[in-house]
C-alpha positions as CSV (number, residue, x, y, z in Angstrom):
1,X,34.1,-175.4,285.2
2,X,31.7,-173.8,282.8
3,X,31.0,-170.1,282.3
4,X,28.4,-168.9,283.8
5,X,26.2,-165.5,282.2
6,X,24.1,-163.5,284.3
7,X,21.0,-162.4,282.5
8,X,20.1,-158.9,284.1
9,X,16.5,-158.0,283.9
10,X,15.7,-154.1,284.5
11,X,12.1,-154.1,285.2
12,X,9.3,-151.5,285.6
13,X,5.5,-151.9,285.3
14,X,6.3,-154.9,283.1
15,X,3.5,-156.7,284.4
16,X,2.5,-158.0,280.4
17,X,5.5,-159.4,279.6
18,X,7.8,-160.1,282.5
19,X,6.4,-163.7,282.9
20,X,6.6,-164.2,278.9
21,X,10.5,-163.4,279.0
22,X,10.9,-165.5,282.1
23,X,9.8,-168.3,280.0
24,X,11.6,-167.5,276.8
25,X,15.4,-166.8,278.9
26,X,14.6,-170.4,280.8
27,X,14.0,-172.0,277.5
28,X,17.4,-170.9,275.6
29,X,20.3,-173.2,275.9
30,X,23.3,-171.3,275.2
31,X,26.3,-172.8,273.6
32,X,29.6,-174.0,275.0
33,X,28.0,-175.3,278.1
34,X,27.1,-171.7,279.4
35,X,24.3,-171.9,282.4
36,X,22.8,-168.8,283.6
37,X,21.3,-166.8,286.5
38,X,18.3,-164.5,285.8
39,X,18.4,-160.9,287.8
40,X,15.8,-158.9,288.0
41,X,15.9,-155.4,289.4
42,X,11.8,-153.7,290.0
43,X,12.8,-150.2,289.7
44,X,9.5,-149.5,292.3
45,X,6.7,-150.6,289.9
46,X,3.1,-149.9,290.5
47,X,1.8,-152.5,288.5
48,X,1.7,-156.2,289.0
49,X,5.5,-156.8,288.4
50,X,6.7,-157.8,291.6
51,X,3.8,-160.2,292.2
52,X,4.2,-162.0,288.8
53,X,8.0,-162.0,289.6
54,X,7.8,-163.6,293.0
55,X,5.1,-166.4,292.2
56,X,7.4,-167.7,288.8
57,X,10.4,-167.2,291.3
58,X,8.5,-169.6,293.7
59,X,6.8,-172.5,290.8
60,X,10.7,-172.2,289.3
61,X,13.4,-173.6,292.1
62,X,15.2,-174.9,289.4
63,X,16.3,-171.8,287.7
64,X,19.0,-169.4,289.4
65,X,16.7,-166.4,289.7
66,X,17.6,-163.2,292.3
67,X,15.2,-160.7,292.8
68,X,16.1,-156.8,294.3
69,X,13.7,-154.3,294.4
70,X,14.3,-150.3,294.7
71,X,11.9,-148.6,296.7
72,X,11.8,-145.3,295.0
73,X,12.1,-145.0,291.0
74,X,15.5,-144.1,290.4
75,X,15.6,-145.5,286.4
76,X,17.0,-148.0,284.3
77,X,20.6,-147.2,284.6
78,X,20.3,-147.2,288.4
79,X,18.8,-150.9,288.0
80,X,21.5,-151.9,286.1
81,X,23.8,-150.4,288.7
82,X,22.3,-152.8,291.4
83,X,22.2,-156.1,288.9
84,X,25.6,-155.4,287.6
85,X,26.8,-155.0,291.2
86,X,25.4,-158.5,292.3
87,X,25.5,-160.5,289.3
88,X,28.0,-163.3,289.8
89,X,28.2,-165.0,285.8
90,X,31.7,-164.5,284.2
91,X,30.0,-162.7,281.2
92,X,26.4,-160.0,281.8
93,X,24.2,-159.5,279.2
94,X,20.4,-156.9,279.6
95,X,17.4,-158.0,278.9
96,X,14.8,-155.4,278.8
97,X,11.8,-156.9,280.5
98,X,9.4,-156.0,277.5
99,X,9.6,-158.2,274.0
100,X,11.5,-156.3,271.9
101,X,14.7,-158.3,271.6
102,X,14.9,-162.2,271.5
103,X,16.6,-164.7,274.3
104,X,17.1,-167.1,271.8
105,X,19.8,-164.6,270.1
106,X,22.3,-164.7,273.7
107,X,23.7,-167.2,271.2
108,X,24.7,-164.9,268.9
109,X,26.3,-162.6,271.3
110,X,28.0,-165.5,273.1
111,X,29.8,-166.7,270.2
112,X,32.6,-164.0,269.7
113,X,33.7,-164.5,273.4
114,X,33.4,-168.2,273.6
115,X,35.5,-168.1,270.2
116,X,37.9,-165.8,272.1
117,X,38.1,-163.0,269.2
118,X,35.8,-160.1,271.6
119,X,35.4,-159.0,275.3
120,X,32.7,-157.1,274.4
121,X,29.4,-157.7,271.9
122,X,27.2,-155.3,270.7
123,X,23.9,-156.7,269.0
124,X,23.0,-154.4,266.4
125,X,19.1,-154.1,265.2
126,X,20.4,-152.1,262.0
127,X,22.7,-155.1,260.7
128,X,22.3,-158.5,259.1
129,X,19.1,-160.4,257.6
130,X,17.2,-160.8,261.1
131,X,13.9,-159.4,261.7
132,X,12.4,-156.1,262.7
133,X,9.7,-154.4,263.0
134,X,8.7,-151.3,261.4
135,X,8.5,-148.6,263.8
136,X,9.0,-144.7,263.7
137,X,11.2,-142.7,261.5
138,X,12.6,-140.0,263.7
139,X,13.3,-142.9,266.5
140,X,15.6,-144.6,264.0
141,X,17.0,-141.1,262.7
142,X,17.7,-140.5,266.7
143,X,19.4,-143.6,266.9
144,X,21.6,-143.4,264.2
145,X,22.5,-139.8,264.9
146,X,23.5,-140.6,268.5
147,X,25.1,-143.5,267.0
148,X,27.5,-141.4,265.1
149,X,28.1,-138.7,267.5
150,X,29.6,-141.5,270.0
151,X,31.4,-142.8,267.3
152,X,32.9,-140.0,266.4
153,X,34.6,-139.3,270.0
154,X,35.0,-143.1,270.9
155,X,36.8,-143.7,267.1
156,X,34.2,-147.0,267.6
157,X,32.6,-148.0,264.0
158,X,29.3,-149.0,266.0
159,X,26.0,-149.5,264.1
160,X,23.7,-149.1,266.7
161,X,25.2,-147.9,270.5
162,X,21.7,-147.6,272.0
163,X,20.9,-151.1,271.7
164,X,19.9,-153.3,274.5
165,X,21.9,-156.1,274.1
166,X,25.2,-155.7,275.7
167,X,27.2,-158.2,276.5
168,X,30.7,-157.9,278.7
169,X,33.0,-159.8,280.7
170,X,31.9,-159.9,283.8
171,X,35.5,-158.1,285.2
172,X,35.2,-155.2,282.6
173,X,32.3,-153.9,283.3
174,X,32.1,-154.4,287.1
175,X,35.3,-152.3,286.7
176,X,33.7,-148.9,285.4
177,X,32.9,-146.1,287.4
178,X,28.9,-145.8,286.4
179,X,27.4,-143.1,286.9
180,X,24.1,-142.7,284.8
181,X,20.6,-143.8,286.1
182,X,18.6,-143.2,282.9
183,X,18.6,-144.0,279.7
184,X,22.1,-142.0,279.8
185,X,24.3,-145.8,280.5
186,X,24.5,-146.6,276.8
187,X,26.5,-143.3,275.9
188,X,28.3,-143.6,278.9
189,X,29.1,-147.2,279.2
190,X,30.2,-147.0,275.6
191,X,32.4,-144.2,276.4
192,X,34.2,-145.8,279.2
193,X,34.8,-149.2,277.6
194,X,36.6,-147.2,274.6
195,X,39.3,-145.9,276.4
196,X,40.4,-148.9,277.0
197,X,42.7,-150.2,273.6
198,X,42.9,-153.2,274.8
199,X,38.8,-154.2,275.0
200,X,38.1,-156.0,271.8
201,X,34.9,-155.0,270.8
202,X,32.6,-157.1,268.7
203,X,28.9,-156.6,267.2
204,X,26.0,-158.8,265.7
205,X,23.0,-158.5,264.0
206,X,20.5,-159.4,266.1
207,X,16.3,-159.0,265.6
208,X,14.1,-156.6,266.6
209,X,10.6,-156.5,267.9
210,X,9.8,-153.2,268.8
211,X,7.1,-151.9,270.7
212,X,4.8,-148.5,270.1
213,X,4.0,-146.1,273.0
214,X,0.7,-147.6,273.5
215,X,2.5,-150.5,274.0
216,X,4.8,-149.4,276.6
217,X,7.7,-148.1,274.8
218,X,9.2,-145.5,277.7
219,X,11.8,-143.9,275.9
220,X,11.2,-140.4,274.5
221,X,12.6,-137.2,273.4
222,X,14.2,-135.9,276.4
223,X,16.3,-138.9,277.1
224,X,17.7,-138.3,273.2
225,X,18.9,-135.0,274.8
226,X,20.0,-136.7,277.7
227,X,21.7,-138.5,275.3
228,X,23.6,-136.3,273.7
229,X,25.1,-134.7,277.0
230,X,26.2,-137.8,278.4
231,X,28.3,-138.4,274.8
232,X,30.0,-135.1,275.5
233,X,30.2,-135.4,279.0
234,X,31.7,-138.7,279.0
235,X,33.7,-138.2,276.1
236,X,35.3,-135.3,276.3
237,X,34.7,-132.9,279.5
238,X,35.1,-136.3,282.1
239,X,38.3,-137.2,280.9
């Protein structure tokens, strides 16, 4: 029977891209024979989301999409809670509902496992020949830094722990205790899948298409602090 990977889609007032992404996920054909089921969690947009969402839900029968909705903005973390909790694949990978990262690159995450060397892929925007865009200087200095500081608790040789693209087994990560409802998972996911010796963790250089404020980016300054915490929370005062 072949493995299944649940695509999970944390959505909020997405309403320029969410169909665009829709298309580009049905339009990949991973390797191995992998099929897929879309999730996509509406962390209570305001926008056009959920209508865009439920019509390509509708013209589409023939793609495994579920759609859950929370009625009060709890955050991304929390909607990855929820798709994490129903996803059914053997492997779960995010998909930010925005443009930044490529469907066509599952592939490259997919590999490792299928090839049974990793339980656990990382895709890195800060490795290998792919492309990315030129953004902001202190966002990448954030990254990095935050990058280290986990690495330095987790004893991981990560290049980029805040990216997107995670991919697990469907069994490990169903298995952690989440907590986090922000932009606080990476750190803490990270943390929690280190302790374990035995999770053989893999990363890939993957492309990167980021987007400016004006453009939708969310992510600011205060979730770097949150940041932070959440590495010496999870690293050291939660164990």
């Amino acid at each position: 029977m072949p493995l299944k990977l649940s695509v999970i889609i944390p959505a909020y007032n997405e309403e320029n891209t969410i169909r665009s992404i829709l298309e580009r996920i049905k339009d990949v054909n991973l390797i191995g024979g992998v099929t897929k089921e879309i999730i996509i969690v509406n962390d209570c947009s305001k926008d056009n989301t959920e209508k865009i969402v439920l019509e390509y839900k509708d013209v589409h029968p023939e793609i495994e999409i579920s759609y859950y909705r929370h009625e009060v903005n709890k955050g991304k973390g929390a909607a990855l809670h929820t798709g994490i909790k129903e996803a059914k694949g053997d492997l779960i990978i995010v998909q930010d509902a925005d443009l930044e990262y490529d469907p066509n690159e599952f592939n490259l995450l997919l590999k490792p496992v299928l090839d049974g060397f990793a339980d656990v892929v990382y895709g890195s925007r800060f490795i290998g020949g792919n492309a990315h865009r030129i953004l902001f200087f202190w966002h990448s200095i954030g990254n990095k830094v935050l990058t280290f500081m986990s690495n330095a608790l987790t004893n991981l040789n990560l290049t980029d722990m805040e990216t997107c693209y995670k991919l697990w087994k469907s069994e490990i990560v169903k298995s952690l205790d989440l907590k986090e409802k922000r932009f606080g998972f990476e750190p803490e996911v990270t943390a929690k899948i280190a302790r374990n010796p035995n999770i053989r963790i893999y990363e890939v250089g993957i492309s990167y298409y980021g987007r400016t404020y004006a453009e939708g980016k969310k992510i600011n300054w205060k979730d770097g602090f949150r940041a932070i915490f959440c590495i010496l929370k999870y690293n050291l005062w939660a164990r």
